[in-house]
DRENPA-3360 file (N, C-alpha, C; in nm, 2 decimals, always signed):
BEGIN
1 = XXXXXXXX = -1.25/+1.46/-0.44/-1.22/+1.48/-0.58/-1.28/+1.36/-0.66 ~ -1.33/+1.34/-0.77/-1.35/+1.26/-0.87/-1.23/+1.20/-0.91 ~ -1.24/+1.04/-0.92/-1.10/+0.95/-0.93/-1.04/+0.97/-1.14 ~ -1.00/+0.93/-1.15/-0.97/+0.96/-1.24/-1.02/+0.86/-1.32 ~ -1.01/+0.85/-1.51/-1.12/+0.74/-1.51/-1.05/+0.70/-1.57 ~ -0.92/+0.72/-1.64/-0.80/+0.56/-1.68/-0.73/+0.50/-1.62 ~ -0.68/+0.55/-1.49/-0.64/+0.54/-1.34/-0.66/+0.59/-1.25 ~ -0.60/+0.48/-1.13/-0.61/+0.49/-1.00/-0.48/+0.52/-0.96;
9 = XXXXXXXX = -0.50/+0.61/-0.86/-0.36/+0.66/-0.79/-0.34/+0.63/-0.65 ~ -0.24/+0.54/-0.56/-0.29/+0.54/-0.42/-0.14/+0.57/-0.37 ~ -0.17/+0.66/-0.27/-0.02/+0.69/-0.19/-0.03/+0.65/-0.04 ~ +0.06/+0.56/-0.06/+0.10/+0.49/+0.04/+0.13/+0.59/+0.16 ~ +0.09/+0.62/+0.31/+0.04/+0.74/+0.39/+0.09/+0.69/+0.51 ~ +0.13/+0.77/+0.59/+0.17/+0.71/+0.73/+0.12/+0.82/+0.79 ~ +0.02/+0.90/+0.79/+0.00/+0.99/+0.87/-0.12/+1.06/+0.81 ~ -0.18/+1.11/+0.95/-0.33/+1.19/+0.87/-0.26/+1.30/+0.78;
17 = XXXXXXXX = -0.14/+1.35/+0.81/-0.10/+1.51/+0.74/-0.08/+1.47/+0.56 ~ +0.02/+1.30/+0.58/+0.01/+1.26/+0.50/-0.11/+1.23/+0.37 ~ -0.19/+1.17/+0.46/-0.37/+1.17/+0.38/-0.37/+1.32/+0.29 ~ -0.39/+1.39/+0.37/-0.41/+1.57/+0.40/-0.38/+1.58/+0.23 ~ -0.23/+1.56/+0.22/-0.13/+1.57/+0.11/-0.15/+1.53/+0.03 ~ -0.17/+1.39/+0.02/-0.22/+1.31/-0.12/-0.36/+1.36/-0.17 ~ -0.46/+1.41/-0.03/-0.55/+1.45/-0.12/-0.56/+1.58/-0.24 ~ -0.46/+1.68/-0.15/-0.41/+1.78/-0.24/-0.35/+1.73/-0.31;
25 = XXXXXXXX = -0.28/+1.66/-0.32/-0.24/+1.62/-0.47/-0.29/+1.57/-0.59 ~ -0.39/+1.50/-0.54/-0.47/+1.43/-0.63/-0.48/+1.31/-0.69 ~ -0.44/+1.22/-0.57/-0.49/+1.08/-0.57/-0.61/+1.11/-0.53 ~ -0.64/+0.93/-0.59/-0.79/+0.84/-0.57/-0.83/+0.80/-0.42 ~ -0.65/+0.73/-0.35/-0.69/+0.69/-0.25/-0.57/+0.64/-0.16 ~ -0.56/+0.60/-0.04/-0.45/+0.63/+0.03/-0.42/+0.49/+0.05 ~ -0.36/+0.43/+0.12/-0.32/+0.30/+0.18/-0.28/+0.38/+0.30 ~ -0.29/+0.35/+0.39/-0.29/+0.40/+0.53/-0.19/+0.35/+0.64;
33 = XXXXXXXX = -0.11/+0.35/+0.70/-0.06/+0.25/+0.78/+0.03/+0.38/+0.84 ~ +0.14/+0.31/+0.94/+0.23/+0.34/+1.02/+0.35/+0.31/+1.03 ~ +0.49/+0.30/+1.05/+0.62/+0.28/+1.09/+0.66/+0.21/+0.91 ~ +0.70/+0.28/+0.83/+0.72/+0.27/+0.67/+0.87/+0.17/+0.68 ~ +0.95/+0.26/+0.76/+1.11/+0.23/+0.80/+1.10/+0.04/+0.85 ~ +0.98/+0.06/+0.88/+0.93/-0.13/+0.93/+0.89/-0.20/+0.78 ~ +0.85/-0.09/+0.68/+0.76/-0.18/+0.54/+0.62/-0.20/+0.58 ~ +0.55/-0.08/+0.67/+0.43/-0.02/+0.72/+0.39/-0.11/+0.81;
41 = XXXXXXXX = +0.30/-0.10/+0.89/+0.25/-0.14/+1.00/+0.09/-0.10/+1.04 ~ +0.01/-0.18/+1.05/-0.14/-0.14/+1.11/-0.13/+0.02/+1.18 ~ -0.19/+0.09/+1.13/-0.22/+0.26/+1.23/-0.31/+0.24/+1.35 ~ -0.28/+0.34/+1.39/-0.40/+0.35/+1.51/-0.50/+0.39/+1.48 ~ -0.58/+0.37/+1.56/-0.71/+0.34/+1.54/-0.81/+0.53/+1.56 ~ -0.70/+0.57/+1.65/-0.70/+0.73/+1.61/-0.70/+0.83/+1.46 ~ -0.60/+0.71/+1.47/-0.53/+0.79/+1.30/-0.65/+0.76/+1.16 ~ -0.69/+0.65/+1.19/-0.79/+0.59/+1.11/-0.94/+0.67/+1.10;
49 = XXXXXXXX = -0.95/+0.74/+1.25/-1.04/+0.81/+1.27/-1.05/+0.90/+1.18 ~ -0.95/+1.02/+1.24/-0.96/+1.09/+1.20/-0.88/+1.17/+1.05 ~ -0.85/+1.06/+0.99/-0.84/+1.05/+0.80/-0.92/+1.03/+0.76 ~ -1.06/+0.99/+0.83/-1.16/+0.95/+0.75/-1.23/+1.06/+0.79 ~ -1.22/+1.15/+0.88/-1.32/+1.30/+0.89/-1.25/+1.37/+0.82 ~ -1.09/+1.38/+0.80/-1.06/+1.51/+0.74/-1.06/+1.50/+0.55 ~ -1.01/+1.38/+0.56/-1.02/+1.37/+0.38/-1.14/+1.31/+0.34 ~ -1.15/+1.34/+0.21/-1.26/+1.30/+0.07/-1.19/+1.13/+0.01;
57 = XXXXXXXX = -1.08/+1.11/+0.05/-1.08/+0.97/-0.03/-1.08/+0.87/+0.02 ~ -1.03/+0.76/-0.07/-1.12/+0.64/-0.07/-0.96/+0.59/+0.05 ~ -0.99/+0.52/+0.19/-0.88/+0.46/+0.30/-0.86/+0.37/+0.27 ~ -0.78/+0.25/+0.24/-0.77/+0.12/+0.28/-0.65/+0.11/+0.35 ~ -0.67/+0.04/+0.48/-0.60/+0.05/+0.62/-0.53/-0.07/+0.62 ~ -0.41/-0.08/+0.61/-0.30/-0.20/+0.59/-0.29/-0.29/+0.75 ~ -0.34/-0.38/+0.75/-0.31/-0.49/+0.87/-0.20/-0.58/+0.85 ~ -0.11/-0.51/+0.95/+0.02/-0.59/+0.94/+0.02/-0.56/+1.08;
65 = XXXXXXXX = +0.06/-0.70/+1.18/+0.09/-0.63/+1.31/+0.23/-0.63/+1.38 ~ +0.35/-0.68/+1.29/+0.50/-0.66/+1.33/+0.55/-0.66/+1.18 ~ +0.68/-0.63/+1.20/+0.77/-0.63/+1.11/+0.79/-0.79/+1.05 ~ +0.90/-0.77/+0.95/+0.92/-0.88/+0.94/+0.85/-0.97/+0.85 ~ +0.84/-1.10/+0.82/+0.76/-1.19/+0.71/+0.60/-1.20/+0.74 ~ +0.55/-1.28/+0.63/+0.41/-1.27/+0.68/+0.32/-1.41/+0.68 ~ +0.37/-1.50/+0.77/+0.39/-1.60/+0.82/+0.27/-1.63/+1.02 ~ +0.18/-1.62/+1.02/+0.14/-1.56/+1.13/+0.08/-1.65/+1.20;
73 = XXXXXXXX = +0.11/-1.64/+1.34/+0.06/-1.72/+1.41/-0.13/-1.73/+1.45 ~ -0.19/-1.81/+1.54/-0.31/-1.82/+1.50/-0.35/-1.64/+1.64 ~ -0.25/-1.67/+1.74/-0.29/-1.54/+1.85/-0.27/-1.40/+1.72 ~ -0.18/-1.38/+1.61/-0.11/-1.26/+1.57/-0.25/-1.27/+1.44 ~ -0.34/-1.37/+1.36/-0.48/-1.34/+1.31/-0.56/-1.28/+1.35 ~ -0.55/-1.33/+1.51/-0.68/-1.27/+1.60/-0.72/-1.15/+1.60 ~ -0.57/-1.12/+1.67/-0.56/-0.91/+1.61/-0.60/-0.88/+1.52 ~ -0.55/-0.91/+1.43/-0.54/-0.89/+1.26/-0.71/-0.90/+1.24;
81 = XXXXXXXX = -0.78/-0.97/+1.26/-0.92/-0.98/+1.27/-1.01/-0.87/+1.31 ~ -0.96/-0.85/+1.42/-0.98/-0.74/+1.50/-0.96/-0.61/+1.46 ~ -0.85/-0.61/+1.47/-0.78/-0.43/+1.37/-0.90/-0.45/+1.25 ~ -0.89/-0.54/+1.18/-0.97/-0.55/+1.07/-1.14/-0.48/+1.08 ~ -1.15/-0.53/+1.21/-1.31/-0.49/+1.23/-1.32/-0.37/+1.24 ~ -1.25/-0.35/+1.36/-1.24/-0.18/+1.41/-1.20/-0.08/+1.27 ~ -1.11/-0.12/+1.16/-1.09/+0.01/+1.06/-1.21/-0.01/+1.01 ~ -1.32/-0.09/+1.00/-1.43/-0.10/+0.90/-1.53/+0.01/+0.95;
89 = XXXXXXXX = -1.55/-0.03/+1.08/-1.60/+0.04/+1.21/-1.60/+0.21/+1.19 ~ -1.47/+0.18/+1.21/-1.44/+0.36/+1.19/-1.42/+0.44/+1.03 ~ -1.48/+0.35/+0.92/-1.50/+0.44/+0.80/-1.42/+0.39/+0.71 ~ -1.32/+0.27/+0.71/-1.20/+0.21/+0.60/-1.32/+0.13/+0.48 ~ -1.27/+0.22/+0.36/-1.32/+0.17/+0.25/-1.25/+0.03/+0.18 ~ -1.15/+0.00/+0.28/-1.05/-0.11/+0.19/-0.99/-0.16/+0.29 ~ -0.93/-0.29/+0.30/-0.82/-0.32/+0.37/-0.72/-0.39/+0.29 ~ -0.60/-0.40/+0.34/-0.48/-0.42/+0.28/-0.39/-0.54/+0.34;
97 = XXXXXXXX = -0.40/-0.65/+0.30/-0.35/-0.78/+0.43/-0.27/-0.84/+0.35 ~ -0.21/-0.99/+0.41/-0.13/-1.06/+0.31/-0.07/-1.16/+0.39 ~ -0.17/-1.32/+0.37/-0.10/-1.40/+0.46/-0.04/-1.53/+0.36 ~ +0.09/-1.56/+0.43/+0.20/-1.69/+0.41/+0.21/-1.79/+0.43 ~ +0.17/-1.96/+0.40/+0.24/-2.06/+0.46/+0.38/-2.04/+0.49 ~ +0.41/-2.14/+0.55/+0.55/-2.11/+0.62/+0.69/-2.17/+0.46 ~ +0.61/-2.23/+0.34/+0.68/-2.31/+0.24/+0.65/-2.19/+0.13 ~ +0.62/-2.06/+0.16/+0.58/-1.96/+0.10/+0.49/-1.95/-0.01;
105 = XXXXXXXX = +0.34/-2.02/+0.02/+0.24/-2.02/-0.08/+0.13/-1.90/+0.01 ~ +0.01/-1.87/-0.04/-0.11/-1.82/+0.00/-0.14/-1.88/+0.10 ~ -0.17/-1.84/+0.22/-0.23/-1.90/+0.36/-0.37/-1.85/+0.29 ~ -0.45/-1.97/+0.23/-0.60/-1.96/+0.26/-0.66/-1.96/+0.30 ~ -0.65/-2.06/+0.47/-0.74/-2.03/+0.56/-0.73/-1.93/+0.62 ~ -0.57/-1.87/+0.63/-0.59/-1.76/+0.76/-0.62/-1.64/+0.66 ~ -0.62/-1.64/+0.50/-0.70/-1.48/+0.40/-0.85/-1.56/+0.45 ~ -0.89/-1.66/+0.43/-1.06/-1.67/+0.46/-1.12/-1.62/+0.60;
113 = XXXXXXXX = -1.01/-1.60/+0.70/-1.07/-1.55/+0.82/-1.05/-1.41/+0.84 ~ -0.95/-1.37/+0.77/-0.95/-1.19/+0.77/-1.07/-1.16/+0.66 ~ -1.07/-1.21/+0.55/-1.19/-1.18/+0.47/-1.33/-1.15/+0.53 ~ -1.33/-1.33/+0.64/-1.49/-1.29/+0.66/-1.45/-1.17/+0.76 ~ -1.36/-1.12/+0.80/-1.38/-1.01/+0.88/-1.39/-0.85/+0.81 ~ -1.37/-0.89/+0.73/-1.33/-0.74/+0.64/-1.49/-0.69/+0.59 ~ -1.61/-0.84/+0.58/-1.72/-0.81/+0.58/-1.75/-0.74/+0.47 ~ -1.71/-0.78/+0.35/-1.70/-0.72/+0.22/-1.65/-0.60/+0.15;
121 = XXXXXXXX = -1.57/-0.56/+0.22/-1.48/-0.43/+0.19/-1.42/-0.49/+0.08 ~ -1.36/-0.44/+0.00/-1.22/-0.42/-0.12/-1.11/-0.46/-0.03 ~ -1.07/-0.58/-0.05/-0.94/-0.60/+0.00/-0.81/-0.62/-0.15 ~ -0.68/-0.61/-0.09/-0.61/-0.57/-0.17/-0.46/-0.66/-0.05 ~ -0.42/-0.77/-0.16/-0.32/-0.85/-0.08/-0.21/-0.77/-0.17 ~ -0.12/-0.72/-0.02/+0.01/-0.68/-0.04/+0.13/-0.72/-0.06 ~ +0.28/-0.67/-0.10/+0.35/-0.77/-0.16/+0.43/-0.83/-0.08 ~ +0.33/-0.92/+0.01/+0.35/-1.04/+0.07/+0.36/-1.15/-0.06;
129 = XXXXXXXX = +0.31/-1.08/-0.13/+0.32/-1.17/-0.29/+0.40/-1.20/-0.38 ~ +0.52/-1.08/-0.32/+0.62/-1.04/-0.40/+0.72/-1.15/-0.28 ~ +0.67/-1.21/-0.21/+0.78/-1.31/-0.14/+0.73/-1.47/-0.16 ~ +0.62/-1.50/-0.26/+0.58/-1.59/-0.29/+0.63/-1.66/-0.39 ~ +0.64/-1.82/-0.33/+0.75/-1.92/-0.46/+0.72/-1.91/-0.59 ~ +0.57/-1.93/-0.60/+0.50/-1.94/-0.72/+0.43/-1.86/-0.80 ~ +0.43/-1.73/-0.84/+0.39/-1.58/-0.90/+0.26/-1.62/-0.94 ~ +0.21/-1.71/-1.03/+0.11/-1.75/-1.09/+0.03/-1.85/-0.96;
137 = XXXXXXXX = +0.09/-1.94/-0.91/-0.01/-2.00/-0.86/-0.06/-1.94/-0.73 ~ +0.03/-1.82/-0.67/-0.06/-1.70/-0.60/-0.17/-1.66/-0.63 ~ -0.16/-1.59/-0.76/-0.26/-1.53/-0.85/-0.39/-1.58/-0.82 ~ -0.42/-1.73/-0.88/-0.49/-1.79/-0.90/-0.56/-1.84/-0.76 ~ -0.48/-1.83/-0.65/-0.56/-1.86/-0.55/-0.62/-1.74/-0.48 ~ -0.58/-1.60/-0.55/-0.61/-1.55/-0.54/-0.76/-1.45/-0.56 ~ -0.75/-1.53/-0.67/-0.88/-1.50/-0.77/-0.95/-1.56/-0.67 ~ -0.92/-1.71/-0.67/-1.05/-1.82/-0.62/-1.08/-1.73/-0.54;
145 = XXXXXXXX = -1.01/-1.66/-0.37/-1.07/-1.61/-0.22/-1.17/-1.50/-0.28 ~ -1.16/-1.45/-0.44/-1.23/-1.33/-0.46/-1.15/-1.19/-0.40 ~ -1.02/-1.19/-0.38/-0.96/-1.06/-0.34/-0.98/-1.01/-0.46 ~ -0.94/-0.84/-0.45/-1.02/-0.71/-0.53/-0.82/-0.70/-0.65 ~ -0.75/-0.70/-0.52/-0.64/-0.63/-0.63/-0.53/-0.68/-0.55 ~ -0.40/-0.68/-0.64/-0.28/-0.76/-0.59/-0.13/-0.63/-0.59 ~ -0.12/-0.60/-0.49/+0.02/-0.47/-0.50/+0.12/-0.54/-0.47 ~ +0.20/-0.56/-0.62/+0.32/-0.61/-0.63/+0.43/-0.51/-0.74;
153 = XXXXXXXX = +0.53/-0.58/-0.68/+0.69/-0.52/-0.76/+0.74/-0.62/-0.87 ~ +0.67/-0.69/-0.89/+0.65/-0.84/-0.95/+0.79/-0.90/-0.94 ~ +0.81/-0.91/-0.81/+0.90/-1.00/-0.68/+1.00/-0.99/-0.74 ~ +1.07/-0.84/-0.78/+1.12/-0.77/-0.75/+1.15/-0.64/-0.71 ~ +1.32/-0.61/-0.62/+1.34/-0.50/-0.52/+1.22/-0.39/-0.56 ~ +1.20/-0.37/-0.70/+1.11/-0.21/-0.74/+1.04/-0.26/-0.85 ~ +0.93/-0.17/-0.85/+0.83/-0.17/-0.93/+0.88/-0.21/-1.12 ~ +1.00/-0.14/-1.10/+1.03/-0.07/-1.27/+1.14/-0.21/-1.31;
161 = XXXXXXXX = +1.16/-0.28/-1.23/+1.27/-0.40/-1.20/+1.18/-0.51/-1.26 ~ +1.06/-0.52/-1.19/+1.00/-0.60/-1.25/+0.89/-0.63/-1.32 ~ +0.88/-0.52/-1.43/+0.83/-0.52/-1.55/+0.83/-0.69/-1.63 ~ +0.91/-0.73/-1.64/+0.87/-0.81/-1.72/+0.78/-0.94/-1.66 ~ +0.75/-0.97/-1.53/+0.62/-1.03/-1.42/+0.52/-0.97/-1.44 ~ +0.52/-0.84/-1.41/+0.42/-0.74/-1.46/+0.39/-0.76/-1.55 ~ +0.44/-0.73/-1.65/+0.33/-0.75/-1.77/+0.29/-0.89/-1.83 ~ +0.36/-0.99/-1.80/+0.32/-1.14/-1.81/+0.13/-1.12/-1.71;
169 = XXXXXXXX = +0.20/-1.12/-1.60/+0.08/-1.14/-1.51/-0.03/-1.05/-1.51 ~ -0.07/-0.91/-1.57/-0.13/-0.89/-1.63/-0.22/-0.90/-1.79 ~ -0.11/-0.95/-1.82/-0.19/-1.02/-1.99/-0.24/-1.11/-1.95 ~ -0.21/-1.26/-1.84/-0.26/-1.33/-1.83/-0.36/-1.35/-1.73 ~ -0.36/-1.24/-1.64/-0.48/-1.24/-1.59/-0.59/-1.13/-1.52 ~ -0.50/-0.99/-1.57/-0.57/-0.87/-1.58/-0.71/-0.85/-1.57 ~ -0.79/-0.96/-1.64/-0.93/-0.92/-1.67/-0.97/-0.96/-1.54 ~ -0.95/-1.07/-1.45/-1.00/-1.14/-1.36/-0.94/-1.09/-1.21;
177 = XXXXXXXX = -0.81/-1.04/-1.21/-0.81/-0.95/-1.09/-0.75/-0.82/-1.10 ~ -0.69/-0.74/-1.03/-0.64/-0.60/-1.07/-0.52/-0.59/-1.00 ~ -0.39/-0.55/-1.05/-0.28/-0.52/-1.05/-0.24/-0.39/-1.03 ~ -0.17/-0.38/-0.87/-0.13/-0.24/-0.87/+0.00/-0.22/-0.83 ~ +0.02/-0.17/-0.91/+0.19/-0.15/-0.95/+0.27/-0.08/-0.87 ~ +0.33/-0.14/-0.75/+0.41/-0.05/-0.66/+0.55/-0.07/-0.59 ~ +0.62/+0.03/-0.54/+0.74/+0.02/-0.48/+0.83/+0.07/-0.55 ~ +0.89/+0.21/-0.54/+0.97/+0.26/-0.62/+0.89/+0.34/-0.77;
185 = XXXXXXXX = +0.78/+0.33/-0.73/+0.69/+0.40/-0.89/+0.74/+0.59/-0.84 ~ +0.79/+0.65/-0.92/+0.76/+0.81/-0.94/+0.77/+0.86/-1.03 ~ +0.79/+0.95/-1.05/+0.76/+1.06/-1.14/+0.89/+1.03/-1.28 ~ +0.96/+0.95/-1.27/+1.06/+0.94/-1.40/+1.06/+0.77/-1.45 ~ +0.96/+0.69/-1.35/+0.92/+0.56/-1.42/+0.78/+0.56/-1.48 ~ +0.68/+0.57/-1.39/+0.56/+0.56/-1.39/+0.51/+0.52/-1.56 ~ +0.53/+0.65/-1.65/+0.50/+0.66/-1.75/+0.54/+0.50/-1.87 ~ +0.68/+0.47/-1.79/+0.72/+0.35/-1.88/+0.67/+0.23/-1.83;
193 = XXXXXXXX = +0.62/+0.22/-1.65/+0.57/+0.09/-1.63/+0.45/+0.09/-1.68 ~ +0.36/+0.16/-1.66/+0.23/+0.18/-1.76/+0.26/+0.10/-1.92 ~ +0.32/+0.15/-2.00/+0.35/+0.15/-2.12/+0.39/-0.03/-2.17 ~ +0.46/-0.05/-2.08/+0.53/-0.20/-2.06/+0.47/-0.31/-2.03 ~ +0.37/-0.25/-1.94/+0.27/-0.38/-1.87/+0.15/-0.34/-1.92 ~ +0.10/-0.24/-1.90/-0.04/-0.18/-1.95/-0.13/-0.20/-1.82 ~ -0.05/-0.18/-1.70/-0.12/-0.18/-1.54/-0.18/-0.05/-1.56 ~ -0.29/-0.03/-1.44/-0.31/+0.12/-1.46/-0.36/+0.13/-1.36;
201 = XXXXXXXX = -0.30/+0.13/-1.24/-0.34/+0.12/-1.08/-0.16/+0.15/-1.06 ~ -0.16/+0.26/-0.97/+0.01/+0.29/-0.96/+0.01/+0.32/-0.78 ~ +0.07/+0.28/-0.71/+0.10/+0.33/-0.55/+0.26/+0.34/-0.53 ~ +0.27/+0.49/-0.47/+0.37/+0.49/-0.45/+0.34/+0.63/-0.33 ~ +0.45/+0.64/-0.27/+0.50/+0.73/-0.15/+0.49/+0.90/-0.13 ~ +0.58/+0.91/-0.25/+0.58/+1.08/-0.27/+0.65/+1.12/-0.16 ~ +0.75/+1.07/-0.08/+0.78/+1.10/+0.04/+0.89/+1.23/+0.04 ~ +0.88/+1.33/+0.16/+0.97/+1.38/+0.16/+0.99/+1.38/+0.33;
209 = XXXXXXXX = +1.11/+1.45/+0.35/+1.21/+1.48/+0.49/+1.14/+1.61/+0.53 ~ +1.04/+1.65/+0.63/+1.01/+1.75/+0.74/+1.08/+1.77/+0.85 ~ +1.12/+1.90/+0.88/+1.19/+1.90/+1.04/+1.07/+1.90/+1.14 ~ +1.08/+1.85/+1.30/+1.02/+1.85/+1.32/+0.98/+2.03/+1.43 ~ +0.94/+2.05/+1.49/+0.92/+2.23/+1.56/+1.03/+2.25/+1.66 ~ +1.11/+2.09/+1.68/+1.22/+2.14/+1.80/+1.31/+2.20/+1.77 ~ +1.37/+2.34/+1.89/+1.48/+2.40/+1.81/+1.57/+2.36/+1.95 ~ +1.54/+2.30/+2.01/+1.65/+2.22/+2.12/+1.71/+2.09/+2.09;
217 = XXXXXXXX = +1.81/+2.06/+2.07/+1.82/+1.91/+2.02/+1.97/+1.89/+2.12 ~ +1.94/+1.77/+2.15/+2.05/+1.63/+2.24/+2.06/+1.54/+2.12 ~ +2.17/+1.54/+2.12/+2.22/+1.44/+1.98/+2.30/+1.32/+2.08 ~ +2.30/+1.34/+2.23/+2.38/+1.22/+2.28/+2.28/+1.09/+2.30 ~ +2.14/+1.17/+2.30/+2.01/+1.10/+2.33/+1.96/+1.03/+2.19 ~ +1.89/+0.91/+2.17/+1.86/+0.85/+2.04/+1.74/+0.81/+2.09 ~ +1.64/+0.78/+1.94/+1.52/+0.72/+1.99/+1.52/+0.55/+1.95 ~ +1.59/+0.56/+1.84/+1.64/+0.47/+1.75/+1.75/+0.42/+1.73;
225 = XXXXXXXX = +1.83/+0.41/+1.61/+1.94/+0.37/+1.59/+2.05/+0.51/+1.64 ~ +2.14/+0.42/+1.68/+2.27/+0.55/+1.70/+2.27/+0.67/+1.59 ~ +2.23/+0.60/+1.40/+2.22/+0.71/+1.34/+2.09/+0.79/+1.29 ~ +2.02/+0.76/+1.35/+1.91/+0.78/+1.29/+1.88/+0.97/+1.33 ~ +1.74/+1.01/+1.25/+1.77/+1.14/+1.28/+1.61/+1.18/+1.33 ~ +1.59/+1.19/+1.49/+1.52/+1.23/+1.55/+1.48/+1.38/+1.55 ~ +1.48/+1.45/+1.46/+1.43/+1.55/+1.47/+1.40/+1.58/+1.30 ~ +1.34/+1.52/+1.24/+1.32/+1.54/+1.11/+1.20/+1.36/+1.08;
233 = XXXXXXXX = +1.07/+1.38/+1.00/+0.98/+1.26/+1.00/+0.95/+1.27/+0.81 ~ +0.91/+1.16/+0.77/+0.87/+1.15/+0.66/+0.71/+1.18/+0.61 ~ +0.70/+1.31/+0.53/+0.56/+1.30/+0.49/+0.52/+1.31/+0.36 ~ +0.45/+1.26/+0.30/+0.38/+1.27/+0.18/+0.37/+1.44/+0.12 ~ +0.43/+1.41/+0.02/+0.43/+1.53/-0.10/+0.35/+1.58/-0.15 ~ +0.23/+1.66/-0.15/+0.16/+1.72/-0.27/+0.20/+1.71/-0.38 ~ +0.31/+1.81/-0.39/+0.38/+1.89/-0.52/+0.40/+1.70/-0.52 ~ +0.51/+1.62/-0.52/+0.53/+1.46/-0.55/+0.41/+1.41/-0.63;
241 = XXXXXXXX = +0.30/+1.38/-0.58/+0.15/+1.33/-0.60/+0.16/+1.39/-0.70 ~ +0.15/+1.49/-0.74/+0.10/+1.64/-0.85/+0.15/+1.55/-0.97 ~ +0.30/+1.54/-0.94/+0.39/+1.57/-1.04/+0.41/+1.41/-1.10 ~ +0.39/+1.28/-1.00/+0.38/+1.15/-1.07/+0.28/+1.13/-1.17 ~ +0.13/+1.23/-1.09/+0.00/+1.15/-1.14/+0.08/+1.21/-1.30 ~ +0.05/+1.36/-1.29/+0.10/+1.46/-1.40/+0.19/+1.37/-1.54 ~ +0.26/+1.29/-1.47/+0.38/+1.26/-1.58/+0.31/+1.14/-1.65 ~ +0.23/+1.07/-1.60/+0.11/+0.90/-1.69/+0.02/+1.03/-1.74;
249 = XXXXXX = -0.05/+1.12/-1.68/-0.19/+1.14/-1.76/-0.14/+1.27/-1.89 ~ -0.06/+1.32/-1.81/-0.01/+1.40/-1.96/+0.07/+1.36/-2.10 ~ +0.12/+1.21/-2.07/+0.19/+1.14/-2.17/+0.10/+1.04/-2.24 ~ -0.05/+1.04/-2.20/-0.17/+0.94/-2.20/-0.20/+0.99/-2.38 ~ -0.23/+0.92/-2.45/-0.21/+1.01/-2.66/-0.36/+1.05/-2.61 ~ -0.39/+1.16/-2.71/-0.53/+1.21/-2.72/-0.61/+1.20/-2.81;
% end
């Protein structure tokens, strides 16, 4: 599909079915990853495959390799380098990274060595930024490595929470890097974070609860937590997609 041309839409995807769905709905482009319940995780290298044969949009493939902060040691880059190569390899128009000193500023040397790996793709630091001391002087070092775009909640729990970061850090530096507005964005905020900040790059989930084909179920058995519910997975919404983009471009004046 043709992206839209006052915004960008990316849904956050844990699954090719998921891709599948965003594209029917009509996003620009996906963020790609795995284990959400973790705050996503690098996909496999399968999955990366074959989202890039079955859909028309634009991938960027999230390298994160555990749970947890983003603080990394120099063995947990290596990977990260690596994953990095291999999604480019296999057709990722983007990647999605985000590294920490341990005093919570920008790791620049270890974004300079995923960079040179990413080999000029659109990279897009995640909100690893939204756990950063200093909002602005992120930014800024941000600019300098030349990253493409910054997905923050503007370090706050939700996107709509932190409107007033958002729109500071967009007026002040909007022209020089790109802000994409995520975590909690749907279909009954969207319209007012737009309006408030004047971002126009939105990512969010669309997620809904699928059962999955089993009609036998052991409930004494767990995969996970004692409560968790093994027979039901999260996938990205069409009708969701439809109905977020729907609610910014139809409220857009003419």
């Amino acid at each position: 599909m043709q992206p839209h041309s006052d915004y960008q839409f990316e849904i956050c995807s844990n699954s090719v079915e998921s891709c599948l769905q965003a594209q029917k709905g009509g996003a620009d482009r996906v963020e790609l990853c795995c284990a959400l319940e973790e705050g996503g995780l690098t996909p496999s290298y399968a999955t990366i495959k074959e989202a890039r044969q079955l859909t028309d949009l634009k991938i960027h493939v999230l390298i994160r390799p555990r749970s947890g902060d983003f603080h990394y040691s120099e063995n947990e880059l290596k990977v990260m380098a690596e994953d990095i190569r291999q999604a480019v390899f296999l057709g990722a128009d983007g990647i999605v990274i985000g590294c920490l000193t341990e005093d919570g500023d920008v790791d620049v040397k270890a974004m300079q060595k995923l960079l040179e790996a990413a080999d000029g793709k659109p990279v897009t630091f995640h909100r690893a930024f939204d756990c950063c001391r200093d909002a602005r002087k992120a930014v800024q070092e941000l600019i300098r490595l030349k990253v493409d775009r910054i997905l923050t909640s503007g370090q706050q729990p939700s996107a709509e929470k932190g409107i007033p970061l958002l729109r500071e850090l967009q007026k002040e530096y909007g022209d020089q890097i790109i802000f994409l507005a995520g975590c909690g964005v749907n279909e009954s905020n969207i319209s007012r974070i737009h309006k408030e900040t004047g971002i126009r790059e939105f990512h969010f989930s669309a997620r809904e609860k699928k059962p999955t084909g089993m009609k036998y179920f052991n409930r004494d058995v767990y995969m996970g937590t004692p409560d968790s519910d093994d027979y039901s997975f999260d996938v990205t919404s069409a009708e969701k997609v439809r109905n977020t983009i729907d609610k910014l471009t139809e409220s857009r004046p003419s």
